[in-house]
C-alpha positions in Angstrom: -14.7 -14.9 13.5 -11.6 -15.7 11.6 -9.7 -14.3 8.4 -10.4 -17.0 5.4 -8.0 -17.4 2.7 -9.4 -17.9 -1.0 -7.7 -17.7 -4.9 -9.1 -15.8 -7.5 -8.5 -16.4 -11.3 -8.3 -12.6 -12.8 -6.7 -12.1 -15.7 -4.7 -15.3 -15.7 -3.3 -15.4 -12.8 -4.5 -17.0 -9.2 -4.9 -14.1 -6.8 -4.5 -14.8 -3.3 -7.5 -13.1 -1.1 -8.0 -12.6 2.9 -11.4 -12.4 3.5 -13.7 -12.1 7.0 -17.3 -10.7 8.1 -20.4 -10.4 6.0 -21.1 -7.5 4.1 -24.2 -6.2 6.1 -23.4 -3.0 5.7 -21.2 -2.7 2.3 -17.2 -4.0 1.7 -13.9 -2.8 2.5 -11.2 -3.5 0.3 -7.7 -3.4 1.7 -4.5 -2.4 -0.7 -1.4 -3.1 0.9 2.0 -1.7 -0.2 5.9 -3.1 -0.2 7.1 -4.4 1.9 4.1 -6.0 2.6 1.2 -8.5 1.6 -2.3 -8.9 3.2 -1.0 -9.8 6.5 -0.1 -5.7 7.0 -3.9 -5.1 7.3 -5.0 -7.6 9.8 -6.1 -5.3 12.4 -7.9 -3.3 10.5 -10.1 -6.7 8.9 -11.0 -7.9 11.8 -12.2 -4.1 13.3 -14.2 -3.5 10.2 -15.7 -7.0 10.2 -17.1 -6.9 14.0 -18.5 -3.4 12.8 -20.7 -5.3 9.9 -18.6 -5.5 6.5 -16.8 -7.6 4.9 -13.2 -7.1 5.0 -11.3 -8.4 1.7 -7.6 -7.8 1.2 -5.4 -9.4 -1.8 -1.7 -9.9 -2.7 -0.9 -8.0 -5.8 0.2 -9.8 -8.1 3.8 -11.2 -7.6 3.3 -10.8 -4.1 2.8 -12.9 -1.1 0.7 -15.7 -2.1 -0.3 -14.7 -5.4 1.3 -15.7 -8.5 3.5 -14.1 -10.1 3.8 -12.9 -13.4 5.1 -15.0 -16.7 7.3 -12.1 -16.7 7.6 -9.9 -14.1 10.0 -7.5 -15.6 7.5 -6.7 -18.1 5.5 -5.0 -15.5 3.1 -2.0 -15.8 0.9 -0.3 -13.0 -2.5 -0.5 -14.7 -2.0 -4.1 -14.5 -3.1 -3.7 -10.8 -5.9 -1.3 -11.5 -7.2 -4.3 -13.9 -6.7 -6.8 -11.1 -9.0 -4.7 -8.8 -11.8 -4.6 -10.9 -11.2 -8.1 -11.8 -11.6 -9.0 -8.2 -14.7 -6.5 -7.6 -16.4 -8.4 -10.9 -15.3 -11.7 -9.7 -16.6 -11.5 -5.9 -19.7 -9.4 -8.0 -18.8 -6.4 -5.9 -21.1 -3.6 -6.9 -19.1 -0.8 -4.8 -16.5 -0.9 -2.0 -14.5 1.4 0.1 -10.6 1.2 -0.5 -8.5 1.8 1.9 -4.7 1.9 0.8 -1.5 2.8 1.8 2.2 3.0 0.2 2.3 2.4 -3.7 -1.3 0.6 -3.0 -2.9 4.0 -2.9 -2.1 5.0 -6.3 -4.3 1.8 -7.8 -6.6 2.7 -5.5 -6.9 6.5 -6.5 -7.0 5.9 -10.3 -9.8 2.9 -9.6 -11.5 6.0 -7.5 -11.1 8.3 -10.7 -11.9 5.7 -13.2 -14.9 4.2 -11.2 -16.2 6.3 -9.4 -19.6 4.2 -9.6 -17.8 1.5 -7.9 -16.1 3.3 -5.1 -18.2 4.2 -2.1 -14.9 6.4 -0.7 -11.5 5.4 0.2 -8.7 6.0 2.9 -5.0 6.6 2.4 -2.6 6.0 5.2 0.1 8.6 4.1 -0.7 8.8 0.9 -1.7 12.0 -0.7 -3.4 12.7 -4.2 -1.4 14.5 -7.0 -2.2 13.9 -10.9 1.4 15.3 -11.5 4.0 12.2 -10.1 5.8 13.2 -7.2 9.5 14.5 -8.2 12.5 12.2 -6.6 15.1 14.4 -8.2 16.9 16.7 -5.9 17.4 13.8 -3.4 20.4 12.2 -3.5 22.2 9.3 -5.4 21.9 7.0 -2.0 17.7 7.5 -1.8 16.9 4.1 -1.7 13.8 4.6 -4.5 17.3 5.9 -6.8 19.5 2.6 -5.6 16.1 0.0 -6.5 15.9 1.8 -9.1 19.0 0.4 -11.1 18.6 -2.9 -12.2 20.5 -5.5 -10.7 21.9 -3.3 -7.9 18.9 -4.3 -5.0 19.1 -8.2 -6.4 22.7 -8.2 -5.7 22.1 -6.2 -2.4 19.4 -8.2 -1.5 20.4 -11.1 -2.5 23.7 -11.0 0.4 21.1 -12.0 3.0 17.7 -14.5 3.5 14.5 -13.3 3.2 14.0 -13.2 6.7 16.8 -10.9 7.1 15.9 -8.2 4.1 12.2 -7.5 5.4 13.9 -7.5 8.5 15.8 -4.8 7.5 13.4 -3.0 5.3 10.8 -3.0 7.9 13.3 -1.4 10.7 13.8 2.0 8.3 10.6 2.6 6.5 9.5 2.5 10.3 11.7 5.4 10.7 11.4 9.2 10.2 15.0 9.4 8.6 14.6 9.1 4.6 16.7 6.2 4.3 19.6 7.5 2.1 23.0 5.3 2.2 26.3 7.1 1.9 28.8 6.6 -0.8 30.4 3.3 -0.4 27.0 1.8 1.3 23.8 -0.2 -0.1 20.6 0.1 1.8 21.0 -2.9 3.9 24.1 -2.1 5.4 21.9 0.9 7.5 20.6 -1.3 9.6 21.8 -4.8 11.6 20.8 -7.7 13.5 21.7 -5.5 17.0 19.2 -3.4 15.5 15.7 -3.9 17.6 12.4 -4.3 15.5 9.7 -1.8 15.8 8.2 -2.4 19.7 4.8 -2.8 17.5 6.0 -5.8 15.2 7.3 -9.1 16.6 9.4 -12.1 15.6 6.0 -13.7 14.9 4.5 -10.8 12.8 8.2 -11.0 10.7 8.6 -14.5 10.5 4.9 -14.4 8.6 6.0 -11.5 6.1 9.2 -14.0 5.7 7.5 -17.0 4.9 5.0 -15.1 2.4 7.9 -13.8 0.6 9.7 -17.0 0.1 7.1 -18.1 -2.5 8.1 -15.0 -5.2 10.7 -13.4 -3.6 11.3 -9.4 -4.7 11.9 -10.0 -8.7 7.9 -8.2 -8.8 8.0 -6.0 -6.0 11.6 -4.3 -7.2 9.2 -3.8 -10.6 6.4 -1.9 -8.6 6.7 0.1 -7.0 10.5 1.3 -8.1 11.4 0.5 -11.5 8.0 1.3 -13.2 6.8 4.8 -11.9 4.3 6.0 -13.8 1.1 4.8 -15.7 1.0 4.5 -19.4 -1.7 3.5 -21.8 -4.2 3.9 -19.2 -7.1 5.6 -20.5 -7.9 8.7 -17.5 -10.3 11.3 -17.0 -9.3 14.3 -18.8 -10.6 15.7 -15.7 -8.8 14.1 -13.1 -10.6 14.9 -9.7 -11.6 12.7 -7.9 -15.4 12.3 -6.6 -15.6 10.3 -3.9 -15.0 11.0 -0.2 -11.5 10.5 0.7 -9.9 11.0 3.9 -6.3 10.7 4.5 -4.6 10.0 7.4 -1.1 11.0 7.5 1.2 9.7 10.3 3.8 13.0 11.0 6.9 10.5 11.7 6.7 9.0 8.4 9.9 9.1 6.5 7.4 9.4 3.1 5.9 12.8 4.4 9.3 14.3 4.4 9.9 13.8 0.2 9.7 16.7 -2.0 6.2 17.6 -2.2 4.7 15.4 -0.1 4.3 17.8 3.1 3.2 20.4 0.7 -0.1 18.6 -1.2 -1.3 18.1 2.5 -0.6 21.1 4.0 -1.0 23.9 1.4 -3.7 22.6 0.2 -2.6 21.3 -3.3 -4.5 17.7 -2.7 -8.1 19.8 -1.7 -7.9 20.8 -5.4 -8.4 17.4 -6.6 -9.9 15.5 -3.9 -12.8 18.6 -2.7 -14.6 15.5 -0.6 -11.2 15.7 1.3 -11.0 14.9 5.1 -7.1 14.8 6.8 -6.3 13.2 10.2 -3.1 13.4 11.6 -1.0 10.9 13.5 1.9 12.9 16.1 3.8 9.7 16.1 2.9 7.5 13.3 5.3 5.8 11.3 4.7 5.0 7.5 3.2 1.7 9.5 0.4 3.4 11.3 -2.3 1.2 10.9 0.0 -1.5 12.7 1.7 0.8 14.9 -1.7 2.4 16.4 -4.4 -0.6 15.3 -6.7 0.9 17.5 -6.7 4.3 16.6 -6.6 3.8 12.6 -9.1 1.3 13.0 -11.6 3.5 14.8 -11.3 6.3 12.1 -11.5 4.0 9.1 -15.0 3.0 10.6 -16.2 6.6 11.3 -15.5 7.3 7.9 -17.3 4.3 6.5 -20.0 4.6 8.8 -20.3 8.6 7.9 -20.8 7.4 3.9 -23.1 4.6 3.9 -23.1 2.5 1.4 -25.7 3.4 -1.8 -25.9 1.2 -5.2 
């Protein structure tokens, strides 16, 4: 059993697509976030595959091998949500699971709340649910959201090293539990260096394939979304917006994410339960805002006790 690789035309673009298993017992669609393309989910594909689905997972567009944009600065999130249900109607997906992570989740929530006809349930990976954004403003001036923010700034810091090199580097702090903040005087990619080890969970190999898929669009898109277009505009939402479906999140505690304003709070206080009442919550002691590469095994084995626990019905 091995991953195939396909392209979609939705809504003028090619869309690259992983695919693997049949869907004997319904589809899982994976949504990956930055700094990463389909490769991020690999474990998980081939887990939910030997358990009987078919495991699909796309580049967004401007990412990995998918094409990007005419122009990418002109960039809006519902954009994504589009693609998604241009690649449900174009693979003539009646209704899928979505499982998501990083800015992936948020797509994947607002597909949940749009279509909730088309989603049997999903799964964040340190994600949680609000219908009011998240609030970056009492961090400081060196949060690296506030630094990709500004335009030019990450091109030019970027832009000192390959691509190799930058998800290199990117990879290294996200896969911290620091909130990577550089002092005055600093850019982001000074906080880490080539004496500084990978992640014990992610090789050369795993990096040189992130590399090599970033090489065809480079980080014009991705600097777009998630960072320089935050919120969702002209989208046409639920005036109620709860969300139907089961969802479970699982939450890795050593991921620098859960530590933002807010964040801990949703999860904890119960803030996210109000929105999401279908609402299960695992939590990871040591995961990283990589979990699902970091513990394959364990991540893997919930995602498929939650499909499994909400089979599939059209």
């Amino acid at each position: 059993m091995e991953i195939e690789h396909k392209y979609l035309s939705v809504n003028g673009l090619n869309l690259h697509i992983a695919q693997i298993g049949k869907d004997t017992l319904g589809i899982v669609v994976f949504l990956h976030g930055f700094p990463e393309i389909w490769y991020s989910w690999r474990y998980q594909m081939v887990a939910v595959a030997k358990a009987g689905y078919m495991a699909i997972a796309p580049d967004w567009r401007g990412y990995g091998l998918s094409d990007q944009p005419q122009d990418p600065r002109n960039a809006l999130r519902e954009h994504l949500i589009s693609d998604l249900l241009g690649i449900f109607d174009a693979l003539s997906i009646p209704k899928a699971f979505l499982v998501a992570k990083d800015f992936g989740a948020y797509p994947a929530y607002l597909f949940a709340l749009q279509y909730p006809d088309r989603t049997c349930g999903m799964v964040s990976i340190g994600m949680p649910y609000s219908p009011v954004p998240f609030s970056i403003d009492q961090l400081p001036e060196g949060f690296y959201i506030k630094r990709w923010q500004e335009p030019g700034r990450a091109e030019a810091d970027f832009g000192r090293y390959d691509v190799k090199r930058v998800v290199r580097t990117i990879y290294i702090l996200f896969s911290r539990s620091d909130i990577p903040i550089a002092p005055e005087g600093k850019e982001i990619m000074d906080l880490a260096d080539l004496s500084t080890p990978l992640p014990e969970w992610f090789t050369e190999e795993d990096l040189s394939v992130y590399a090599s898929l970033y090489k065809k669009n480079g980080f014009t898109y991705p600097l777009q979304i998630p960072y320089r277009v935050r919120g969702i505009k002209g989208i046409n939402q639920p005036l109620d917006p709860t969300i139907r479906v089961p969802v479970l999140l699982i939450q890795g505690e050593k991921d620098y994410v859960y530590k933002l304003p807010e964040r801990c709070e949703a999860v904890k206080e119960g803030i996210m339960k109000n929105y999401v009442p279908d609402l299960d919550i695992t939590f990871i002691p040591e995961g990283c805002h990589f979990a699902q590469e970091q513990f394959p095994d364990q991540v893997n084995q919930l995602i498929i006790s939650f499909i499994r626990g909400h089979p599939l019905t059209v």
